[in-house]
C-alpha positions, -999 to 999 in steps of 0.1 A, spaced: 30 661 741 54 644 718 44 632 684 57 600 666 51 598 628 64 567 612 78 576 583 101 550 569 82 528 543 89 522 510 49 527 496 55 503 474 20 503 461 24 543 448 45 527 417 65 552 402 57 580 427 82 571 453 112 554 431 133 587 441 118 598 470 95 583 501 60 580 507 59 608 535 74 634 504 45 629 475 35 665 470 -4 671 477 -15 704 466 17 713 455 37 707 490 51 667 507 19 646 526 42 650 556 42 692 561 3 688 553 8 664 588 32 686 606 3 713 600 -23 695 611 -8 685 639 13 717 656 -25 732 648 -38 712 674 -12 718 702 21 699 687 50 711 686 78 681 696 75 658 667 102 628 660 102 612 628 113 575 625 129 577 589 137 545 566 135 544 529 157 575 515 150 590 550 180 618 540 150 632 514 127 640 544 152 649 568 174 675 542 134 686 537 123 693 571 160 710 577 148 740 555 115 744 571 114 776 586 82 768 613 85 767 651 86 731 649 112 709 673 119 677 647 141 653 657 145 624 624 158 596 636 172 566 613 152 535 623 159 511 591 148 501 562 138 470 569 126 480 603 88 473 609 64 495 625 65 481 661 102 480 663 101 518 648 86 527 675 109 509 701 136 524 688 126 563 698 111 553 731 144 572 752 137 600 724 98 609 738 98 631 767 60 631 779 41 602 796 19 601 768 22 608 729 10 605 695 21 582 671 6 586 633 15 573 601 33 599 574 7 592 551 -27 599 561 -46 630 563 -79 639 584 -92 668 604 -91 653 635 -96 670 669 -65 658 690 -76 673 720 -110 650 718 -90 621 716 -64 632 739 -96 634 766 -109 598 756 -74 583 764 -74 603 796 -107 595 809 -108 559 794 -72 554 815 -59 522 791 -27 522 772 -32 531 739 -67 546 722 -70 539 684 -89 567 658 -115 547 644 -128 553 612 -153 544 583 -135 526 556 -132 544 523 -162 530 496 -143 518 467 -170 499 450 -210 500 447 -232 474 466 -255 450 455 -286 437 471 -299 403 452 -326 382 451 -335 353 428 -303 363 406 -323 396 398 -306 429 416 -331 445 436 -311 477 451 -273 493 441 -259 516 460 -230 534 447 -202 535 473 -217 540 507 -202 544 540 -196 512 559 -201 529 591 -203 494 611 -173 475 606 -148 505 619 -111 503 606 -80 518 622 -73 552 612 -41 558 625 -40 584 653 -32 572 685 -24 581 720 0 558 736 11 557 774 53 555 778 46 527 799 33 507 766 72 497 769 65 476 796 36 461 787 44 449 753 76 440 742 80 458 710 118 451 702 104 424 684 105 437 645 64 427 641 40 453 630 21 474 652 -12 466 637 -8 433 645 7 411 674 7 447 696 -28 459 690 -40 418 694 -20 422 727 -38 453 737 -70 438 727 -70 408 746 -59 431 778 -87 449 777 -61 482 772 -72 497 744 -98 517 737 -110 535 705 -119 567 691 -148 577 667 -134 600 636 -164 607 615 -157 637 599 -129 637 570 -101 615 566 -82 598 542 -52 579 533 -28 579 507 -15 541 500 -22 545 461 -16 567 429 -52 567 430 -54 583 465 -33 604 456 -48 620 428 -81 624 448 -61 644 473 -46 663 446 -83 669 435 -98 681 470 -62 700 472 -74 722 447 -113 730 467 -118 762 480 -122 745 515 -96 716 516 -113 692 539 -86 680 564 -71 721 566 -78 729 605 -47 757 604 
């Protein structure tokens, strides 16, 4: 199975981190976001991936060029302005198997592939989505009267789900949904998919996490340093 990893946003919202280089390259534990992807992935059966590069694209692909794994990469310039629907249009002819993966460069977990690779198959809709808990960022209140009668400091919202960004697609998603459009995937696609009752989703509830901040990235950096880093399945 082929594995598509959209890698060509700025990450704007890193700040100084990705001036020079992008998103996909911030080092966690000492080494780019991306290889800790590329690991976690080719450790659960990958080993075809394509990369739709962007923003300084040349800094992943002169990267990946000196990688010495058994790993068949194929980084492909989709634009800078490109957005993620289009990204994905534009390696369709690239992808060789009737279904495949498509990730984000900049989110880690210790997913089991081969579990959701069995939901999309027995479920038999287009695209299944990795669901997820959101991350707590802030402690909860429960008031009454103006007095606070409970806080909880940052607890799981295990309810309202949130897209964690693995996904098994079916080839034929091309012509379903027209995604030459340049739209984002997480919105007018998946609403499509929705509203045709062709997608189906995923529980993750073990370990994940993404990187969108300097402050995510510093936690990583943190758990980097654990004796058992928690998205490691290699």
């Amino acid at each position: 199975m082929f594995a598509v990893i959209l890698a060509g946003g700025k990450g704007s919202r890193l700040g100084s981190l990705t001036k020079s280089i992008p998103k996909p390259m911030v080092k966690i534990g000492g080494k780019p976001i991306i290889w800790h992807l590329l690991k976690i992935l080719n450790s659960n059966g990958i080993n075809d991936f394509i990369i739709c590069l962007g923003y300084k694209g040349n800094v992943i692909k002169n990267y990946l060029k000196k990688q010495k794994y058994n790993w068949n990469i194929q980084c492909l310039d989709t634009g800078q302005d490109t957005l993620t629907a289009k990204r994905i249009f534009l390696v369709k002819d690239y992808i060789k198997s009737d279904k495949f993966l498509m990730t984000y460069g900049d989110g880690l977990a210790n997913i089991d592939l081969k579990k959701l690779y069995n939901l999309h198959c027995k479920k038999k809709k287009i695209a299944t989505v990795t669901a997820v808990s959101p991350i707590p960022r802030f402690g909860s209140l429960q008031i009454k009267k103006n007095n606070v009668t409970k806080f909880n400091e940052k607890i799981k919202d295990n309810k309202n789900l949130i897209n964690g960004g693995f996904f098994i697609l079916d080839k034929k998603i091309f012509n379903v949904i027209n995604l030459n459009k340049n739209v984002m995937w997480e919105q007018e696609p998946m609403k499509i998919l929705t509203k045709k009752k062709q997608l189906t989703a995923y529980f993750h509830k073990s370990f994940w996490h993404p990187m969108d901040t300097e402050r995510d990235q510093k936690y990583l950096n943190e758990l980097s340093m654990k004796k058992k880093v928690p998205w490691k399945v290699w």
